[in-house]
DRENBA-185720 format. One record per atom (N, C-alpha, C): x, y, z; residue number from 1; atom name. Coordinates in Angstrom, 1 decimal. Layout:
BEGIN
       u       v       w    k   a
       X       Y       Z  NUM  CA
...
This chain:
BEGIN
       u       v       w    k   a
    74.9    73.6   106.3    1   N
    74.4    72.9   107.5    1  CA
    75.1    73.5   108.7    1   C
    74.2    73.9   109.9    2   N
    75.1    74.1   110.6    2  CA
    76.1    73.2   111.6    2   C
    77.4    73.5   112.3    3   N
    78.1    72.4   112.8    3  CA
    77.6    72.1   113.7    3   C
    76.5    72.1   114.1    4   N
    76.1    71.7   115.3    4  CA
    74.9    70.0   115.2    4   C
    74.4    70.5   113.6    5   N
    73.3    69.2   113.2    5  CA
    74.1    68.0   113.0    5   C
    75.3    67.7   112.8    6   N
    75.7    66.6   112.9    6  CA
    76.1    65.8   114.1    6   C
    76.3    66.7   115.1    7   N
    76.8    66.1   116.2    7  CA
    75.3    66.2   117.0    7   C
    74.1    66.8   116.8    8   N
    72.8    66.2   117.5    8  CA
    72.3    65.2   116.6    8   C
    72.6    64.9   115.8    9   N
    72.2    63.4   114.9    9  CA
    72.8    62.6   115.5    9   C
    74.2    62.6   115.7   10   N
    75.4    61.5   116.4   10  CA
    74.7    61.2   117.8   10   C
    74.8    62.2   118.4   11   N
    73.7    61.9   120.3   11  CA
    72.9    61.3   119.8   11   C
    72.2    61.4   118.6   12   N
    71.0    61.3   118.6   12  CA
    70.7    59.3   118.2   12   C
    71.2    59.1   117.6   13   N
    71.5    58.3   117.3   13  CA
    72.1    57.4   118.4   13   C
    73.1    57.7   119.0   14   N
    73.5    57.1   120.2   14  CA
    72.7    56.5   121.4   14   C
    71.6    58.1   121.4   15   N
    70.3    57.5   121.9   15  CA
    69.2    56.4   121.8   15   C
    69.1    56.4   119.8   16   N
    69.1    54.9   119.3   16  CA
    69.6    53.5   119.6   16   C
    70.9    53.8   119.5   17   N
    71.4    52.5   119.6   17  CA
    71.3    52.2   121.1   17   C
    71.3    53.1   121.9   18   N
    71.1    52.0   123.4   18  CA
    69.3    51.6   123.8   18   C
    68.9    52.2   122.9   19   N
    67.2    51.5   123.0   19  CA
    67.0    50.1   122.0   19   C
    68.1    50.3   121.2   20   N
    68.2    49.3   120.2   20  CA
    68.5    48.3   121.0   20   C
    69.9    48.4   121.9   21   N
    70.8    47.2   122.5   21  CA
    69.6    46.9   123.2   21   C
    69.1    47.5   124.1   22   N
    68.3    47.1   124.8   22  CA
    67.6    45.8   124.8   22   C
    66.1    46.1   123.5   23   N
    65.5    45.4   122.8   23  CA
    66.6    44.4   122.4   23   C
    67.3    44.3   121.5   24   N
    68.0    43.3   121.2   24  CA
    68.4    42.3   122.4   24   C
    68.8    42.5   123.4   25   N
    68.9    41.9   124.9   25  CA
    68.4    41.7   125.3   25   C
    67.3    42.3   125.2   26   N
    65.8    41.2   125.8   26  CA
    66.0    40.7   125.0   26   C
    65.5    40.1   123.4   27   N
    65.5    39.5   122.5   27  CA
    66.4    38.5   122.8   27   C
    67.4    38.3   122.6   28   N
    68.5    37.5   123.4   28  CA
    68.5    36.3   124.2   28   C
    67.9    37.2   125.9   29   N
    67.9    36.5   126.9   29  CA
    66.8    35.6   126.5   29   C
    65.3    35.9   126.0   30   N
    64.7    34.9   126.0   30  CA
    64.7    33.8   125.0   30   C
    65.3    34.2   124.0   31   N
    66.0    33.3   122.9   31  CA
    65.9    32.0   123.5   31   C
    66.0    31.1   124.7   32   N
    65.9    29.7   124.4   32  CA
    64.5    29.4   124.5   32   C
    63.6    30.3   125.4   33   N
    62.1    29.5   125.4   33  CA
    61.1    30.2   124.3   33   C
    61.7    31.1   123.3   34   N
    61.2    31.5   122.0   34  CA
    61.9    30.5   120.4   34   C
    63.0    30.3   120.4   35   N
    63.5    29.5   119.8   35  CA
    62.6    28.9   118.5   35   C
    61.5    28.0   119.2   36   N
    60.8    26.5   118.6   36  CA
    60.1    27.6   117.7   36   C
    59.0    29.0   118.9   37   N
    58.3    29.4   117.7   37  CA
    58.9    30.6   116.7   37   C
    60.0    30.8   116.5   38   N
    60.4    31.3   116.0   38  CA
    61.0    30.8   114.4   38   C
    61.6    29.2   115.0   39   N
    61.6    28.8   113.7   39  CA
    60.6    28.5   113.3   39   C
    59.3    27.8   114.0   40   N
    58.0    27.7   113.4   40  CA
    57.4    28.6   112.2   40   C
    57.4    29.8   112.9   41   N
    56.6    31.2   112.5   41  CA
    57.3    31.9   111.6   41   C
    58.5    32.1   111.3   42   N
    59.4    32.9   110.7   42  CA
    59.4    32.8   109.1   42   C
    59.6    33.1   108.0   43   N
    60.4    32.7   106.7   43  CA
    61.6    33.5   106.6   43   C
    62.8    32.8   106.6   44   N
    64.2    33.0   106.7   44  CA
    64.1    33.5   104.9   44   C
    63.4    33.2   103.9   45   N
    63.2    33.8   102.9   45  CA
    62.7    35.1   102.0   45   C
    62.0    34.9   102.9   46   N
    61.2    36.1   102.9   46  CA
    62.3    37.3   103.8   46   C
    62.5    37.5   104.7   47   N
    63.6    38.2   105.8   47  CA
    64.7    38.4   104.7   47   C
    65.1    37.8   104.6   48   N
    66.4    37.4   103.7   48  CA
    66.1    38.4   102.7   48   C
    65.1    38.1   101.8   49   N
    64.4    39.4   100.8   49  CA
    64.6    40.8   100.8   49   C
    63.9    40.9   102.2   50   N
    63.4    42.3   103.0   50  CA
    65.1    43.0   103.6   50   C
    65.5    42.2   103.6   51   N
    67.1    42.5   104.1   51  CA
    68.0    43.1   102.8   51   C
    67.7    42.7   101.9   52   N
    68.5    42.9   100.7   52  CA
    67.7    44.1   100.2   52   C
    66.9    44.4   100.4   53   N
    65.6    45.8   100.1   53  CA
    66.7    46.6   100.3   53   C
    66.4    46.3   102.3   54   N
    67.5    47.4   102.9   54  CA
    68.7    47.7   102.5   54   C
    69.4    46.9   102.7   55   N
    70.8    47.1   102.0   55  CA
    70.8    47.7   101.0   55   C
    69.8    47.4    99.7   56   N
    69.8    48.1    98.8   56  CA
    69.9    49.8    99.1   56   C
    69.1    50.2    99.9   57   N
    68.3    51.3   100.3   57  CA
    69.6    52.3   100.9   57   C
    70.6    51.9   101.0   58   N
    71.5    52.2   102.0   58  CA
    72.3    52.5   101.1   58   C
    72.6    51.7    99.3   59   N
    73.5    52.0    98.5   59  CA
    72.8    53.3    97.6   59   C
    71.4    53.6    97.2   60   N
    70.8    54.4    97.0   60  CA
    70.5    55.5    97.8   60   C
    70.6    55.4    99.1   61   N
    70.8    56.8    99.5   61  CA
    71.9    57.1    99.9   61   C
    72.9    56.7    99.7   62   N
    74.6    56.8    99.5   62  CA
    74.8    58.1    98.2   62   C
    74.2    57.0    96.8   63   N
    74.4    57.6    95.8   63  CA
    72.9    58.9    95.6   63   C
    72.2    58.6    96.7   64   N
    71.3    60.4    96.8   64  CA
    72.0    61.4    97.4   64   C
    72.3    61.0    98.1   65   N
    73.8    62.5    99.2   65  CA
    75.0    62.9    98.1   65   C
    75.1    61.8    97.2   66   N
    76.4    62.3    96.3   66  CA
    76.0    62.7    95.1   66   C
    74.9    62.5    94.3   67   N
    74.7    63.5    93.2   67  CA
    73.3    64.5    93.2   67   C
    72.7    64.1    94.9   68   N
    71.4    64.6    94.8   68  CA
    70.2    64.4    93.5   68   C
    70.4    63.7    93.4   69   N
    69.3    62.7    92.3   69  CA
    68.1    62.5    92.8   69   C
    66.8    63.1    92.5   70   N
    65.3    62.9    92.8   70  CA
    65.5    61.3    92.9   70   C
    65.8    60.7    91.5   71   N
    65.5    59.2    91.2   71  CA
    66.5    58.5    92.2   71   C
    67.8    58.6    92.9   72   N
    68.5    58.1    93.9   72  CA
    67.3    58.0    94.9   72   C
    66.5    59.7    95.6   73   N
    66.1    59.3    96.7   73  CA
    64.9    58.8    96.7   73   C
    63.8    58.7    95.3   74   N
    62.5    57.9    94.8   74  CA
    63.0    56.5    95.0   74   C
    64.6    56.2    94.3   75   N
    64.4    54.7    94.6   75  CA
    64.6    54.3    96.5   75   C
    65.3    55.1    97.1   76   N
    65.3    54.3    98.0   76  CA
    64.0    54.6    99.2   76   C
    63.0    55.4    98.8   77   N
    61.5    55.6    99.3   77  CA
    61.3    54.3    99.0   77   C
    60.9    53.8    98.0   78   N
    60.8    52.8    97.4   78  CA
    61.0    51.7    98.0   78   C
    62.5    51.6    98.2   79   N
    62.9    50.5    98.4   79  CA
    62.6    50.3   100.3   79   C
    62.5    51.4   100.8   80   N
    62.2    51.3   102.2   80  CA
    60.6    51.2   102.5   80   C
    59.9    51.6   101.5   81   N
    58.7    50.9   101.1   81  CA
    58.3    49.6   101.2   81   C
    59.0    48.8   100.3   82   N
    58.7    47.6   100.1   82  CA
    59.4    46.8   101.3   82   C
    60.3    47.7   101.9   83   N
    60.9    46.6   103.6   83  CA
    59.2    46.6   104.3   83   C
    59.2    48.1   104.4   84   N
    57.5    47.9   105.4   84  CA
    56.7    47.4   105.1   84   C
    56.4    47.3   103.6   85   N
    55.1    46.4   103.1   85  CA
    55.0    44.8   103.3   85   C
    56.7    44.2   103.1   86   N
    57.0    43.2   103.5   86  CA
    57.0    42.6   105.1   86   C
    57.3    43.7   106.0   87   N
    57.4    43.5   107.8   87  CA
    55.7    43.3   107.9   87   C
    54.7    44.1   107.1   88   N
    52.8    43.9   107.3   88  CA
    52.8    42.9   107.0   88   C
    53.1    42.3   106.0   89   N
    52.9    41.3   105.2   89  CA
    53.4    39.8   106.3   89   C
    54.2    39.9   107.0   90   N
    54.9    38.7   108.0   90  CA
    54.4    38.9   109.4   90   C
    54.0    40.0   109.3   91   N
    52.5    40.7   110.7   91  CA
    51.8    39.8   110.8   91   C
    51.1    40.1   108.9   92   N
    49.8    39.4   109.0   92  CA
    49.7    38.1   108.8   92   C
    51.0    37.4   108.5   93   N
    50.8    35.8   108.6   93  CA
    50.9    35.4   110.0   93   C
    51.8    36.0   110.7   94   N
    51.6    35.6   112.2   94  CA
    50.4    35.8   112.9   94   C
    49.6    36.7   112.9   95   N
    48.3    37.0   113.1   95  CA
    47.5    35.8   112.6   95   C
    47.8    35.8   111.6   96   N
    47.1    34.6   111.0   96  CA
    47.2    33.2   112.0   96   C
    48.6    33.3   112.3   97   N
    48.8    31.9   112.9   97  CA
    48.8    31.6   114.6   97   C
    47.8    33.3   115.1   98   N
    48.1    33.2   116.5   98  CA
    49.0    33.7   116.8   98   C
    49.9    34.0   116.4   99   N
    51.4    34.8   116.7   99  CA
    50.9    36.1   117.4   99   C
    51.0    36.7   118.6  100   N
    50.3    38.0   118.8  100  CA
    51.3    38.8   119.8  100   C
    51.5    40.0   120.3  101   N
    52.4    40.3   120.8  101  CA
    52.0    40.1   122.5  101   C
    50.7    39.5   122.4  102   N
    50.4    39.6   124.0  102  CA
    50.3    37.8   124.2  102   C
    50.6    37.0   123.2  103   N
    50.4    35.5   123.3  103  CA
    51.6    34.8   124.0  103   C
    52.3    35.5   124.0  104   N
    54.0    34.5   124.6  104  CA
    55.1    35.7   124.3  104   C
    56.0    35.1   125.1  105   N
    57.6    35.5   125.1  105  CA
    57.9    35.8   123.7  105   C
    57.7    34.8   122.6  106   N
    58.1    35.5   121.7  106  CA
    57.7    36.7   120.4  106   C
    56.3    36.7   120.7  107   N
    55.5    37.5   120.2  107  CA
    55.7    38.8   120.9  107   C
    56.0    38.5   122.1  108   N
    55.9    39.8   123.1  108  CA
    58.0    40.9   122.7  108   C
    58.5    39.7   122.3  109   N
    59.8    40.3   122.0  109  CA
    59.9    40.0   120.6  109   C
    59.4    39.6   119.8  110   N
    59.1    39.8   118.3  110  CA
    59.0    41.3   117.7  110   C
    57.6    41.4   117.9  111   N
    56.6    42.3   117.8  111  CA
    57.5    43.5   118.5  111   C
    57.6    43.9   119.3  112   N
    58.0    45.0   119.8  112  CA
    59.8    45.6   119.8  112   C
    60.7    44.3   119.1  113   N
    61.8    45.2   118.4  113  CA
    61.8    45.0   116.9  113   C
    60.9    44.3   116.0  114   N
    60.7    44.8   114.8  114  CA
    59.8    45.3   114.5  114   C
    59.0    45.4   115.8  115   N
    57.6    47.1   115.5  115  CA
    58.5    48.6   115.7  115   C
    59.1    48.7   116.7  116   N
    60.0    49.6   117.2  116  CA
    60.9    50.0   115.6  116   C
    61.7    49.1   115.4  117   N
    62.6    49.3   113.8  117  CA
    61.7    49.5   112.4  117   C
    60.6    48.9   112.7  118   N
    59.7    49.5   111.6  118  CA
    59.3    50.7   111.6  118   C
    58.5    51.4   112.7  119   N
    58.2    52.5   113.2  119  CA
    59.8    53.5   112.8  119   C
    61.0    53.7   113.2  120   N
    61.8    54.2   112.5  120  CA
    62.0    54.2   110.9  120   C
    61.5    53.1   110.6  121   N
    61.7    53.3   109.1  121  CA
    60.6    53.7   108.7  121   C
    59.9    53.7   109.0  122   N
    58.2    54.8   108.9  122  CA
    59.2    56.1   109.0  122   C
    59.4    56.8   109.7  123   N
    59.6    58.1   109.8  123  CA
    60.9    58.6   108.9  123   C
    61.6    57.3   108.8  124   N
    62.5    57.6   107.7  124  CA
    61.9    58.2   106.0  124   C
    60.6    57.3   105.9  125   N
    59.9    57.2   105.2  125  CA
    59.3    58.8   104.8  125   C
    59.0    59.3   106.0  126   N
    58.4    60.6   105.9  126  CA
    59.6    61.8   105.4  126   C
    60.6    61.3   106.2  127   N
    61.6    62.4   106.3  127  CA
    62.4    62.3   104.8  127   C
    62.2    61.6   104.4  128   N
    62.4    61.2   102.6  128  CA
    61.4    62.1   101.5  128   C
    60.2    61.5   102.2  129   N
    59.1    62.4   101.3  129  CA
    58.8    63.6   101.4  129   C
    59.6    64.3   102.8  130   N
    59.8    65.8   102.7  130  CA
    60.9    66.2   101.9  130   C
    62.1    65.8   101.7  131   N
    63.0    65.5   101.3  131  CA
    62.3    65.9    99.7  131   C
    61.8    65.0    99.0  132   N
    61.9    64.7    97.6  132  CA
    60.4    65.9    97.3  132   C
    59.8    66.0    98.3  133   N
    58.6    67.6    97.9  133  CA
    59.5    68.7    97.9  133   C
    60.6    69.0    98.0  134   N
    61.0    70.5    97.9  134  CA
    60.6    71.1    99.3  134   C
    60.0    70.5   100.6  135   N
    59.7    71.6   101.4  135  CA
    60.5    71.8   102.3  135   C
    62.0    71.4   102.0  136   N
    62.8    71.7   103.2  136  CA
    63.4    70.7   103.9  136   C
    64.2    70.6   104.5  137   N
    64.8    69.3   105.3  137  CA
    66.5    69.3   104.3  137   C
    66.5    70.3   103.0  138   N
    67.7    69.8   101.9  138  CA
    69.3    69.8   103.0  138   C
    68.8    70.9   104.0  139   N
    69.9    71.2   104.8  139  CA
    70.4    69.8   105.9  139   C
    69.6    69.1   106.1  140   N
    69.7    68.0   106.9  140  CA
    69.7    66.8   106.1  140   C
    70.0    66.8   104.7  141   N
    70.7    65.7   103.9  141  CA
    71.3    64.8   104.3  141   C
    72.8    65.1   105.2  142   N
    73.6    64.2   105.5  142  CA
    72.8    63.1   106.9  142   C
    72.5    64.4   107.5  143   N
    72.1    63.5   109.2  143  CA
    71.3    62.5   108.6  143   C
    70.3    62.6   107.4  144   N
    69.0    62.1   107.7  144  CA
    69.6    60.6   106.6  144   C
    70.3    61.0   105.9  145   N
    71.6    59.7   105.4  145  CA
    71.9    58.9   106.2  145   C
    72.6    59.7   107.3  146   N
    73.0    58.8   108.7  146  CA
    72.1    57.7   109.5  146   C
    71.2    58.5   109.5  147   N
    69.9    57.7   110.4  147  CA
    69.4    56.9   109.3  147   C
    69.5    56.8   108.4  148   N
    68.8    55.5   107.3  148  CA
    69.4    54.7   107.5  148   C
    71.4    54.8   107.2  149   N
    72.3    53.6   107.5  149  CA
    72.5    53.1   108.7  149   C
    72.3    54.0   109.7  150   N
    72.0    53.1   111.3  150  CA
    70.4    52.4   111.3  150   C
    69.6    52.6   110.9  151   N
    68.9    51.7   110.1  151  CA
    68.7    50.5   109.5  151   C
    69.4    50.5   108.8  152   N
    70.1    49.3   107.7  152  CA
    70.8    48.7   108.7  152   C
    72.0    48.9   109.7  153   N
    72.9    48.6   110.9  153  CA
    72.1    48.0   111.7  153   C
    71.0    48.3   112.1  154   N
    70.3    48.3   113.2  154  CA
    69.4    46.8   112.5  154   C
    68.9    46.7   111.8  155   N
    68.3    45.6   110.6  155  CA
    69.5    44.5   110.9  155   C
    70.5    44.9   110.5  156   N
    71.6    43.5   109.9  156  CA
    71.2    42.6   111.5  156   C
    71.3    43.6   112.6  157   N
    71.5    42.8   113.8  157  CA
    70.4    42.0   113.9  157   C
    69.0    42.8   113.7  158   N
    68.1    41.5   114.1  158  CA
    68.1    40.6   113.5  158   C
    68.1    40.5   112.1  159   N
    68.4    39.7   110.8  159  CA
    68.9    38.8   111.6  159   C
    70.2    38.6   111.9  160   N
    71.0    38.0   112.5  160  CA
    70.5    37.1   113.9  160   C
    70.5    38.1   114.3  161   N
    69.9    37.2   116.0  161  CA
    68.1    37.4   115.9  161   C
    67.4    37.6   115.2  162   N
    65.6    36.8   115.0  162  CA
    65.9    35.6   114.0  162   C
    66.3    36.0   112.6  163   N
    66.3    35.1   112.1  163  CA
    67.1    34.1   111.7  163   C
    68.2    34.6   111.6  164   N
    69.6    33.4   111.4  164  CA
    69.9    32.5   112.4  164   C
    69.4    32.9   113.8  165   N
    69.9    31.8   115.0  165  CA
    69.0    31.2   115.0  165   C
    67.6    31.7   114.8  166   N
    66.5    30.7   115.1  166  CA
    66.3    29.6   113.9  166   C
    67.4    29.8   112.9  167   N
    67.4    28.6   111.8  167  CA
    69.0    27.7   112.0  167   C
    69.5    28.5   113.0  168   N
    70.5    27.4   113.0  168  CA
    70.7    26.0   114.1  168   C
């Protein structure tokens, strides 16, 4: 790898996280007049689930960087699979319930930092399945490690401040 790809993953990333703060700060501030529909709308169960996916996904491509294992990085495709199938899946019950990203404050900061964090793990998604076709990317192993676990990092927080405060 050359020495130069870790330290444009690190900017790069850095670039992340202050789009992330961002989002999350909006998220935040409006926190008291989203509150009610958030505990309404939410399953802290379900989340909780989808959380533990990730985490998973984070010890699996740990152990893909260290023995280069097909089946390390099939399971954590997988496992970052079933977070996205799970995020549609709590889309479509909010949809269901009127929840919309253009209906209120909290739909409007719902929807757009765990559409945002989903959309990254979409492309995480891809950059995996290049990853596991043989067509290249083997040299960017580590970076693309990196960006999963700021991922997972990036997850714990909303976890935290969407779903844990809105149940406490």
């Amino acid at each position: 790898m050359k020495p130069r790809a870790p330290l444009g993953m690190l900017l790069f990333l850095l670039n992340e996280a202050v789009l992330f703060f961002m989002l999350i700060t909006a998220y935040i501030y409006f926190h008291a007049s989203t509150v009610a529909t958030a505990a309404r709308s939410l399953s802290l169960i379900s989340a909780s689930l989808l959380t533990l996916c990730l985490l998973a996904s984070s010890f699996t491509m740990w152990r893909a960087t260290v023995t280069s294992a097909r089946a390390w990085f099939t399971a954590t495709l997988a496992l970052g699979a079933i977070f996205l199938y799970g995020q549609g899946a709590e889309y479509l019950h909010l949809f269901r319930q009127h929840v919309t990203i253009a209906r209120d404050q909290f739909g409007t900061t719902f929807f757009t930092l765990t559409g945002i964090h989903a959309l990254h793990v979409g492309i995480g998604l891809i950059l995996l399945v290049v990853l596991l076709s043989g067509a290249g990317l083997r040299h960017a192993l580590h970076s693309i490690a990196l960006y999963w676990y700021f991922l997972d990092a990036v997850w714990l927080a909303i976890f935290a401040i969407v779903y844990l405060w809105a149940f406490l």
